[in-house]
Each structure stands twice: as C-alpha cells, then as structure tokens.
Backbone as CSV, one residue per row, in Angstrom:
resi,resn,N_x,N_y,N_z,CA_x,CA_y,CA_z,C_x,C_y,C_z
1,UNK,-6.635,-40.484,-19.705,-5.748,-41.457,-20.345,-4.391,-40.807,-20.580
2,UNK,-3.261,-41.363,-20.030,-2.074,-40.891,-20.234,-2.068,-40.797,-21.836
3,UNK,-0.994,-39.672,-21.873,-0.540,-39.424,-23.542,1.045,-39.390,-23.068
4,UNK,1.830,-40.349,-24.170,3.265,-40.607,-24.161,3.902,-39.715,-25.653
5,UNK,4.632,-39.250,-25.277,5.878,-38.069,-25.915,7.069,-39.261,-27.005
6,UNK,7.100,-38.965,-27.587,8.193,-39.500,-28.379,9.603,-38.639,-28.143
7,UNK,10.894,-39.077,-28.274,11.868,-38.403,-27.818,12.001,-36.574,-28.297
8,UNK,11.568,-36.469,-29.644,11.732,-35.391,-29.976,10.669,-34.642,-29.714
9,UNK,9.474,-35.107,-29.112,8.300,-34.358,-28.321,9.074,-33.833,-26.887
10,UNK,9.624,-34.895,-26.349,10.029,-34.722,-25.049,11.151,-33.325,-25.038
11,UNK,12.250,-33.489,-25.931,13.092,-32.757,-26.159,12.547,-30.983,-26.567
12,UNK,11.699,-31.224,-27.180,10.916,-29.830,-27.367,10.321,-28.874,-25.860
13,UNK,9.301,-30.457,-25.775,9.202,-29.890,-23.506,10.197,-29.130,-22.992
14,UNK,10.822,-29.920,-23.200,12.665,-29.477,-22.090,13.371,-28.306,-22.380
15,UNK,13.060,-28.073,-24.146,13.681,-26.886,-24.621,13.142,-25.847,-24.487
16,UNK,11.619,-25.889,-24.499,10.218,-24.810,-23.989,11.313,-23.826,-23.803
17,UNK,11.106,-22.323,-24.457,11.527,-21.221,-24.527,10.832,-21.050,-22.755
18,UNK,11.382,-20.228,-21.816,10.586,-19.541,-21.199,11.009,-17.863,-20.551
19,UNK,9.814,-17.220,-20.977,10.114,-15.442,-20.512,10.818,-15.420,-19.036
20,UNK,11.721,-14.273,-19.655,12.806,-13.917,-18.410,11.758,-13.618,-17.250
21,UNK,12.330,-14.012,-16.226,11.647,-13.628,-15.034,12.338,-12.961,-13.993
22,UNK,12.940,-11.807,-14.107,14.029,-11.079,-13.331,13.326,-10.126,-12.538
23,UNK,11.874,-9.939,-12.689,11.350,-9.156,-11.908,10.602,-9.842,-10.762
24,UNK,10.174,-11.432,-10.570,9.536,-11.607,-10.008,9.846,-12.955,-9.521
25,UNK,9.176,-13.745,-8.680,10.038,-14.909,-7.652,8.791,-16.245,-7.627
26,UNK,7.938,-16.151,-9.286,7.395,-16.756,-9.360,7.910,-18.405,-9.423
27,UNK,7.131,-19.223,-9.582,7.729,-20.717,-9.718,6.964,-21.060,-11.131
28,UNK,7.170,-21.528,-12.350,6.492,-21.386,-13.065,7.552,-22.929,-13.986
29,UNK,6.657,-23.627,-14.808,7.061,-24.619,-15.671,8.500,-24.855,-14.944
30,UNK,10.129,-24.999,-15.874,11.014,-25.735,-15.465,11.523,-25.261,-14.378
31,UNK,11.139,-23.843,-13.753,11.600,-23.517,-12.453,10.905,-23.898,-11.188
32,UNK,9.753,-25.170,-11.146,9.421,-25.535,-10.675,10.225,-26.714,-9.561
33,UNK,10.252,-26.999,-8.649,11.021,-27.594,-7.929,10.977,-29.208,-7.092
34,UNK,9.372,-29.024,-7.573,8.952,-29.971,-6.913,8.966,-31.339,-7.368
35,UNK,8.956,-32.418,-7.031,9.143,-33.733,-8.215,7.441,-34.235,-8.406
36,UNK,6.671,-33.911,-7.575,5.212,-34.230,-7.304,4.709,-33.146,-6.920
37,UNK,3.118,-32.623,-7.651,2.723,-31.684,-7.755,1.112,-32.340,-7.818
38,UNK,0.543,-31.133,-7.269,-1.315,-31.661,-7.344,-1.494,-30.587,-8.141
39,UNK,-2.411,-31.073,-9.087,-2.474,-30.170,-10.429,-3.868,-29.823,-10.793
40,UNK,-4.341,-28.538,-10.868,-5.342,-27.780,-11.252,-5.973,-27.558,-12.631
41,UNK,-6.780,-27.718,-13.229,-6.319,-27.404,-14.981,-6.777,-26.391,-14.797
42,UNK,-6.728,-25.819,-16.236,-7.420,-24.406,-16.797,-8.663,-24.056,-16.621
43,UNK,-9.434,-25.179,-16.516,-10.925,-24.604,-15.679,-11.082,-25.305,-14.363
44,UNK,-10.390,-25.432,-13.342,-10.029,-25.315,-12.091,-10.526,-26.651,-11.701
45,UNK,-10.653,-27.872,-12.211,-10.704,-28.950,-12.481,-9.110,-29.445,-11.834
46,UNK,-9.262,-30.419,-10.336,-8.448,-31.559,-9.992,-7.707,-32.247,-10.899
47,UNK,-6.709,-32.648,-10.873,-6.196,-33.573,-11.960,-5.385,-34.598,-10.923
48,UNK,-5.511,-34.519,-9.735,-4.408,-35.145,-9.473,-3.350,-34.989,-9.104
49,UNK,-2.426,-35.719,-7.659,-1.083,-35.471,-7.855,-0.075,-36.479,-8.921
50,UNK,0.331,-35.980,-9.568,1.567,-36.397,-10.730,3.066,-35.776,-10.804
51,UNK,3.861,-36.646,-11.264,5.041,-36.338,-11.358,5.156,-34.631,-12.033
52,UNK,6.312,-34.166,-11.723,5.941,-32.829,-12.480,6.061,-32.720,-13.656
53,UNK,6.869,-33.429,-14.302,6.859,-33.996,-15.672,6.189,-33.993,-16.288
54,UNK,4.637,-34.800,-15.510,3.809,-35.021,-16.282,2.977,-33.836,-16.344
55,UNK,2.774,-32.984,-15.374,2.277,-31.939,-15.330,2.625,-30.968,-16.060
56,UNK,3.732,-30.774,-16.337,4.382,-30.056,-17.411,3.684,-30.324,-18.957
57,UNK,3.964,-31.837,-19.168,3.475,-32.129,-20.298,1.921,-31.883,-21.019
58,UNK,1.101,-31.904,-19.306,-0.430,-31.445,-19.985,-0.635,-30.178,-20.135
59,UNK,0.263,-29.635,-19.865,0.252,-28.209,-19.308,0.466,-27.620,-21.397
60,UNK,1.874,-27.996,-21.679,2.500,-28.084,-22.958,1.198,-28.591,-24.164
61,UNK,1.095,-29.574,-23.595,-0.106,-30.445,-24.677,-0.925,-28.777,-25.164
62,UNK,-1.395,-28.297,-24.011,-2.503,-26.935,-24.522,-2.237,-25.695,-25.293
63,UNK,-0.527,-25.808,-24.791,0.252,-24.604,-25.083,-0.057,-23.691,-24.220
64,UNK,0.065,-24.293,-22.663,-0.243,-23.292,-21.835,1.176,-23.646,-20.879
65,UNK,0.858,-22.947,-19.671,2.096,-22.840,-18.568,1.317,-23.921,-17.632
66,UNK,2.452,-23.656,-16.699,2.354,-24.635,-15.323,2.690,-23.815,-13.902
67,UNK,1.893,-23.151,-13.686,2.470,-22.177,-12.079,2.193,-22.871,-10.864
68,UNK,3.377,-22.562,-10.213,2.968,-23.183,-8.413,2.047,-22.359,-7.809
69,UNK,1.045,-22.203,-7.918,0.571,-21.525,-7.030,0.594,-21.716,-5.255
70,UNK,1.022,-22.420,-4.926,0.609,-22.885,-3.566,2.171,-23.661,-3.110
71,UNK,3.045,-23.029,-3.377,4.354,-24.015,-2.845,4.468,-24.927,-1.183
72,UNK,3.816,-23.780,-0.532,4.396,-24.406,0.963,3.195,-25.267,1.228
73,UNK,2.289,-25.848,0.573,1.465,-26.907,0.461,2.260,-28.870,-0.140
74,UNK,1.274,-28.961,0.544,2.280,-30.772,0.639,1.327,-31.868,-0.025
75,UNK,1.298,-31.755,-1.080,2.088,-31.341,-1.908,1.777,-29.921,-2.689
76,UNK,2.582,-29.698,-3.318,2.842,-28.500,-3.747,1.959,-28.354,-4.655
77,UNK,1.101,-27.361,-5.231,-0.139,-27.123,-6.174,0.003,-26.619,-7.446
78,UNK,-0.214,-26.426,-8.361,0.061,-25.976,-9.307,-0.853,-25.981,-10.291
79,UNK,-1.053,-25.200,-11.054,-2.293,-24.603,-11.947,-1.750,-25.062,-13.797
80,UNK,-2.718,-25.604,-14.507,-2.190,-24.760,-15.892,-3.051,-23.612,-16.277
81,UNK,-2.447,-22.866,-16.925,-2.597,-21.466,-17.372,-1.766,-20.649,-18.222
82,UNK,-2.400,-19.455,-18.997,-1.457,-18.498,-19.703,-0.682,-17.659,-18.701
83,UNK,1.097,-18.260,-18.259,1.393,-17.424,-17.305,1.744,-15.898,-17.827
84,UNK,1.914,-15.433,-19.399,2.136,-14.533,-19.819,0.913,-13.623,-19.764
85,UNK,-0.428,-13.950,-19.187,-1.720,-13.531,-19.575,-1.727,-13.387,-17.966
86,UNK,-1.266,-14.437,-17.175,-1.583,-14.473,-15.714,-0.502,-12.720,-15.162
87,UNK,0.433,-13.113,-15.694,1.855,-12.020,-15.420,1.173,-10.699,-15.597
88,UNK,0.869,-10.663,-16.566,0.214,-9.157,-17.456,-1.015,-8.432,-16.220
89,UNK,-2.017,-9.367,-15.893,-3.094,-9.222,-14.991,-2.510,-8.252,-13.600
90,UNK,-1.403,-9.819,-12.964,-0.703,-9.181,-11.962,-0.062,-7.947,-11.886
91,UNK,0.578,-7.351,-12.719,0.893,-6.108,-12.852,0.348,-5.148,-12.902
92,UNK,-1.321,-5.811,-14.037,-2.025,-4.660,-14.153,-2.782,-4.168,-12.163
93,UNK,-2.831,-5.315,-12.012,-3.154,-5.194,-10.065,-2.645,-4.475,-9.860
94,UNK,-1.383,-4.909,-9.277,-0.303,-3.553,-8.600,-0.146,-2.144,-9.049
95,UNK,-0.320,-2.074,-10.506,-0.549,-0.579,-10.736,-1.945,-0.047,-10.269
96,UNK,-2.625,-0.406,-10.533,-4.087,-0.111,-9.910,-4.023,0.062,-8.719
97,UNK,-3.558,-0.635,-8.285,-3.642,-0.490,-6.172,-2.894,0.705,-5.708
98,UNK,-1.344,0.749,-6.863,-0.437,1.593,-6.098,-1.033,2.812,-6.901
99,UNK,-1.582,3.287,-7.357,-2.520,4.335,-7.687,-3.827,4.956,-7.202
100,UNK,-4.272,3.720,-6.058,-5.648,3.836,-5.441,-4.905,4.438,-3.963
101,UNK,-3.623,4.194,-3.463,-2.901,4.673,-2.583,-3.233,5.953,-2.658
102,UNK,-3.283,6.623,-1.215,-3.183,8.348,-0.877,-2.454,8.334,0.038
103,UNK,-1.491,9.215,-0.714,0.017,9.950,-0.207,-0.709,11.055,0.648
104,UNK,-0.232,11.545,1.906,-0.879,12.412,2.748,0.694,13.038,2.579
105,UNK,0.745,14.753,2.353,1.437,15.675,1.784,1.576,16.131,3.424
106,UNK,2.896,16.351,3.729,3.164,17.364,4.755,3.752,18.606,4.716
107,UNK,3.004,19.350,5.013,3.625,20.533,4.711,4.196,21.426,6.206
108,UNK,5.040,22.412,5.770,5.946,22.736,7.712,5.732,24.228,7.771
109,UNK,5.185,24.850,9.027,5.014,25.972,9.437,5.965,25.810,10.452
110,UNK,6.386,27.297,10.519,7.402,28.016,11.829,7.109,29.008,12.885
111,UNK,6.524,28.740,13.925,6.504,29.688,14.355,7.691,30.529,15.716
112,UNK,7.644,31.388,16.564,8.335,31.828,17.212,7.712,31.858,18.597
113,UNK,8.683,32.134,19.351,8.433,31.958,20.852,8.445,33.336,21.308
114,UNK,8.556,34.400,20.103,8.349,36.070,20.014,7.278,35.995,19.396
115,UNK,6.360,35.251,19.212,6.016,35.286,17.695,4.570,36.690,17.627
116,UNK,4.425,37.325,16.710,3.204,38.580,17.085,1.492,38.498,16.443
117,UNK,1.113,38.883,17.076,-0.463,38.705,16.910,-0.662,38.101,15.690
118,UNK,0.186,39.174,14.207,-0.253,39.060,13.350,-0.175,37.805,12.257
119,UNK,1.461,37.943,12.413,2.136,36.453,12.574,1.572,34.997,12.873
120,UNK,1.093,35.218,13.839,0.514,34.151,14.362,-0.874,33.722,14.214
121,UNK,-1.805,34.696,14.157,-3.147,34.521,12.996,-3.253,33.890,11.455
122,UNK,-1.906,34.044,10.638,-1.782,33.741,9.464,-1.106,32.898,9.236
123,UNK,-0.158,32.039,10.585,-0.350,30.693,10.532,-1.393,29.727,10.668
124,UNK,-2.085,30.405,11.947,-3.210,29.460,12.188,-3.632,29.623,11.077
125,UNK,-4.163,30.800,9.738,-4.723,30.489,8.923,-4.551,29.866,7.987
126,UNK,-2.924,29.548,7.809,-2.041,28.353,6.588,-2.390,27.090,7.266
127,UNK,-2.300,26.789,8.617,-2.470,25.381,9.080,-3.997,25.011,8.887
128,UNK,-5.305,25.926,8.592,-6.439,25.890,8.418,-6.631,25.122,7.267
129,UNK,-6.199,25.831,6.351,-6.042,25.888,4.718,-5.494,24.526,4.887
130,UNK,-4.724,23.829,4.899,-3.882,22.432,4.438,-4.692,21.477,5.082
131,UNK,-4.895,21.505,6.296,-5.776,20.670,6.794,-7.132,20.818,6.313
132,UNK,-7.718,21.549,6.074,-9.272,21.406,5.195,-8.619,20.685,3.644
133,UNK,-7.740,20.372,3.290,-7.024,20.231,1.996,-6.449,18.978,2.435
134,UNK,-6.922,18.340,3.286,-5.964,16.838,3.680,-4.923,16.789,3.777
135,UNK,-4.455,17.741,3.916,-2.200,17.655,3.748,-2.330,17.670,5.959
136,UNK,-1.285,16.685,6.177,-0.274,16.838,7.652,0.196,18.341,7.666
137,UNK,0.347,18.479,8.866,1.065,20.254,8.917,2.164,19.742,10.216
138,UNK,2.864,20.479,10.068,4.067,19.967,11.423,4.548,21.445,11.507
139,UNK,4.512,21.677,13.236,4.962,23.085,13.588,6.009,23.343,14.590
140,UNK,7.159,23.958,13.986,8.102,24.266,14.496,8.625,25.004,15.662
141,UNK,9.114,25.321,16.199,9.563,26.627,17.342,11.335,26.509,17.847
142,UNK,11.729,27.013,16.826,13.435,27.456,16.673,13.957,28.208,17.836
143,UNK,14.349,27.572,19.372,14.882,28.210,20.040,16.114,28.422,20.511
144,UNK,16.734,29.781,20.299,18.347,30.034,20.194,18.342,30.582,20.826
145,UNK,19.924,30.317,21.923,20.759,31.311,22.963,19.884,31.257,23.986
146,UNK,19.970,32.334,24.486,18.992,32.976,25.607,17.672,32.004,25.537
147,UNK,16.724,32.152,24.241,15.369,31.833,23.902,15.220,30.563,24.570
148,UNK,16.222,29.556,24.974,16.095,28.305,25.090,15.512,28.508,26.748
149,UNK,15.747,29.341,27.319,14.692,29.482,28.753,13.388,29.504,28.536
150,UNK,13.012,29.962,27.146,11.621,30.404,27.247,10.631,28.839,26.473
151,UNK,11.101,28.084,26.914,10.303,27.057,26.216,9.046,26.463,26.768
152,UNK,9.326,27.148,28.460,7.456,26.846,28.804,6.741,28.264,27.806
153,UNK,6.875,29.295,27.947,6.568,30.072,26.932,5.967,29.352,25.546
154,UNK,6.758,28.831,25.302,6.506,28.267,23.611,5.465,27.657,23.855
155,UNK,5.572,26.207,24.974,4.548,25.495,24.810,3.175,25.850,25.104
156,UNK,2.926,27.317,25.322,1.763,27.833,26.125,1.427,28.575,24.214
157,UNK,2.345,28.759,23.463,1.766,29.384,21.972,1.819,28.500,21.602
158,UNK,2.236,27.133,21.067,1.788,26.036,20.913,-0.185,25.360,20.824
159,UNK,-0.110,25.436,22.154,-1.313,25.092,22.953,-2.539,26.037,22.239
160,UNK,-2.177,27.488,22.215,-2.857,28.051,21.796,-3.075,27.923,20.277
161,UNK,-2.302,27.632,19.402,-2.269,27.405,17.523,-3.526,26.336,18.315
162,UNK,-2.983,25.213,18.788,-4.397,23.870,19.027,-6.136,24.785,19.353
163,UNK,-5.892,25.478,20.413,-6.900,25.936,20.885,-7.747,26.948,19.777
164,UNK,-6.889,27.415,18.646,-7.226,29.173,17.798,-7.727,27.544,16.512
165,UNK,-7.338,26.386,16.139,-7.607,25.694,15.174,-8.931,24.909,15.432
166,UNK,-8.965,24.486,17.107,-10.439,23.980,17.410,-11.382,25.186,17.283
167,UNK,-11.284,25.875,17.628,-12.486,26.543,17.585,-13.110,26.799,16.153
168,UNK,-12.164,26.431,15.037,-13.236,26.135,13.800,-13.666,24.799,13.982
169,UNK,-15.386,25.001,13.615,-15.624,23.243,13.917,-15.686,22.828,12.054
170,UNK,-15.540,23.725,11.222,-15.096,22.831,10.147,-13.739,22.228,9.716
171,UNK,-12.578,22.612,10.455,-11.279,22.232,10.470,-11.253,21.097,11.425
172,UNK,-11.100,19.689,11.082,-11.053,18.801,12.169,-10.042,17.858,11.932
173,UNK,-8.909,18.249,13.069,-7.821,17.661,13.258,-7.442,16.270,14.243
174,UNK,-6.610,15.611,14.042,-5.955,14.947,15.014,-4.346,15.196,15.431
175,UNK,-3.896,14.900,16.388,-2.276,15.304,17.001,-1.914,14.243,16.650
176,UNK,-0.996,14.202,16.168,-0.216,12.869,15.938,0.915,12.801,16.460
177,UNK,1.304,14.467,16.751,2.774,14.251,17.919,2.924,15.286,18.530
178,UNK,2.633,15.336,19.849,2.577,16.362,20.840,3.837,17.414,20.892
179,UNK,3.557,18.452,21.600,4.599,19.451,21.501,5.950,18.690,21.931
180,UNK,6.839,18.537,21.484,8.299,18.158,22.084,9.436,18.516,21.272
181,UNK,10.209,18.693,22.732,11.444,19.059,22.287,12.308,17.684,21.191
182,UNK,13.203,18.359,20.552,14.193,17.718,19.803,15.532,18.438,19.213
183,UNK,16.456,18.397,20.200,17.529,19.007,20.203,17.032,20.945,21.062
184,UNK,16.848,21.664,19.195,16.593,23.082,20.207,15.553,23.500,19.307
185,UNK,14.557,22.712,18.779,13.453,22.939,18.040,12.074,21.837,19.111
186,UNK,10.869,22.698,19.187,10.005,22.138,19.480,8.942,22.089,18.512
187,UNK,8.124,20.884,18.177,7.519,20.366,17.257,6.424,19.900,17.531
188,UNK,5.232,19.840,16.615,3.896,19.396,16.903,3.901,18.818,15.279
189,UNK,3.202,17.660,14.624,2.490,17.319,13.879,0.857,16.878,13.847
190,UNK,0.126,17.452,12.928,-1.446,17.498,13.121,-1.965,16.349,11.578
191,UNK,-2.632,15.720,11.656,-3.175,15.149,10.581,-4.812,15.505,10.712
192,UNK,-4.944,15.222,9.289,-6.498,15.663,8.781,-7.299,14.801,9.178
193,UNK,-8.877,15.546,9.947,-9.748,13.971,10.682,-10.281,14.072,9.519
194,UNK,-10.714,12.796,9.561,-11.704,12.495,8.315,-13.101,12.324,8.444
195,UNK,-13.864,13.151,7.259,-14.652,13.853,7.598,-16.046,12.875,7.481
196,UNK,-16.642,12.324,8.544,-18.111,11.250,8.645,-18.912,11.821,7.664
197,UNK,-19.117,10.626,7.084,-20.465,10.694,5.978,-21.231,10.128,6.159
198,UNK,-22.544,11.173,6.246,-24.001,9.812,6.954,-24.926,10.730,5.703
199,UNK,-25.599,8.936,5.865,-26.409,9.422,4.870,-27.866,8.874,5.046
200,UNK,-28.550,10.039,5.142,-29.760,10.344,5.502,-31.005,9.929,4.657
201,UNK,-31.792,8.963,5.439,-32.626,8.106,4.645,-34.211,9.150,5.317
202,UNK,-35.097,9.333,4.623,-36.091,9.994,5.180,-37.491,9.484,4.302
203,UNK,-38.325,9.792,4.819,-39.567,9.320,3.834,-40.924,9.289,5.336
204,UNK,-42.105,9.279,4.287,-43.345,9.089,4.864,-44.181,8.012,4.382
205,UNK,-44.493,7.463,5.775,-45.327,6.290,5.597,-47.005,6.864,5.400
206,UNK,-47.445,6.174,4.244,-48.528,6.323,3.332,-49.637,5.519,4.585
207,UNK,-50.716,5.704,5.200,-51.727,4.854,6.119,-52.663,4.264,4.681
C-alpha cells in the first residue's frame, strides 16, 4: 500500500544528509540517476519497478539507503540497505584481498664474463638461497670496451649458472627471460617453481 509524505516529510527526503563520497563512484540515494528503478528490499524481496522517488522514500521510511546496484540493467536495480554498513564491508574486502596478495621480491646478482671459479660458485649459491626463499633473481653480465667481443663467452657462463642451479633438484626454477642482450648488459631473470603438494592417502582394507 502506497504511503504519501506530507510536504515537510518530503522536504526532509530531499534534504537527507548524505556521506561524502570522494573515494568511490558508487550511485547511491540522490546520486542516483535513474527516473525508474526495480527495487530490491532489505531482505532481497522484489518490490517492483517504481519511480525513484518512490524508492527513495521506502528506502527513508526504514532509515536505510537506496544503492544502484546494477546500473547498466534496464531498468536499473537498486537495493535498500545500510550503505554506511554496506561501504564499511567493502573496504573491509579490499583490505583483506590486498593483503592476501604476494609480492614476489626480486633480487639482482652480477656476474662477469672473467668471472672465477670462486666467484661464481657463491653466486650460484645466492641465486640458490632466494629462490628456495620465493624471491625472482635477475642476472647480469656488464660488458665493457674490448669485453663486448666476448659475449658468446658470457652466454656459455650464463648457461652454465642454469645448468650448476638444475642440478639441485630441491631448487626448482622457471626462466622467465632468457639470456639477452640490452644495450651492453646481458640479462637472465629466474622465478621460483612452485613447489606440488600431494597428499598421500594410504590405508588397509580390513577382509
């Protein structure tokens, strides 16, 4: 059954305080746009399409909001609800999610196209270390003057860091960017494989 507003009911509607919304591109009560709206209530109950007006007003009647949920719908949808309770939720989402995110850490080794036994063992053993530790490793080879002839050279110590890192089978990598030149540095990046989890069901059948 419709319920009718007296002028200074109506005027109160219209004046409805509503929270700044500078952070977000919601559609909510008078920033609503639509002149006809299909309307949801608070326990997810049809109401109908109605003027938005009126939707507003049942919305008000509860002391609740009016959100579009569904704009590019024809007609346009809209919920009542606590949008200050709805707002709060949403945020609490996005922090949660952007916290469930994993940042993969890269860290940069250098090596040389001189580079010596020893040298070069205790990279492979830093690139060991980060990658059992989930961090990217990206490896360098700085070639100057003269050195810039020797870059099949490089790519043959290159090849070998790959070859000295497979042969641990608990270090398990992927290439994510093959040896190449860029300008007068040659570069490799490695990311961490991720490590299969099976899980082993066992038991004996009783005759």
């Amino acid at each position: 059954m419709p319920v009718f507003f007296n002028e200074r009911q109506v005027s109160d509607i219209n004046n409805r305080r509503v929270a700044p919304n500078n952070v977000n591109t919601d559609m909510f009560n008078e920033k609503i746009p639509f002149r006809e709206v299909l309307v949801i209530d608070a326990d997810g109950n049809q109401l109908g399409v109605m003027p938005r007006r009126e939707a507003l007003e049942i919305a008000y009647r509860q002391n609740l909001d009016l959100l579009c949920v569904a704009p590019k719908a024809r007609p346009a949808v809209c919920k009542v609800l606590d949008y200050g309770r709805y707002h709060f939720e949403q945020q609490k989402k996005a922090k949660e999610s952007k916290r469930k995110q994993h940042t993969v850490e890269l860290k940069a080794l250098r090596l040389s196209p001189v580079v010596d036994t020893h040298d070069f063992e205790t990279k492979v053993k830093q690139a060991k270390k980060w990658l059992g530790s989930g961090m990217k490793v990206k490896v360098d080879m700085r070639f100057r003057g003269r050195m810039m002839t020797r870059q099949e050279v490089g790519r043959q110590i290159m090849n070998q860091f790959l070859d000295e890192l497979a042969k641990d089978e608990e270090i398990g990598y992927l290439i994510e960017k093959r040896p190449s030149m860029e300008g007068n540095t040659m570069s490799l990046i490695l990311a961490p494989k991720k490590k299969k989890t099976t899980d082993k069901q066992g038991g004996t059948d009783n005759a």
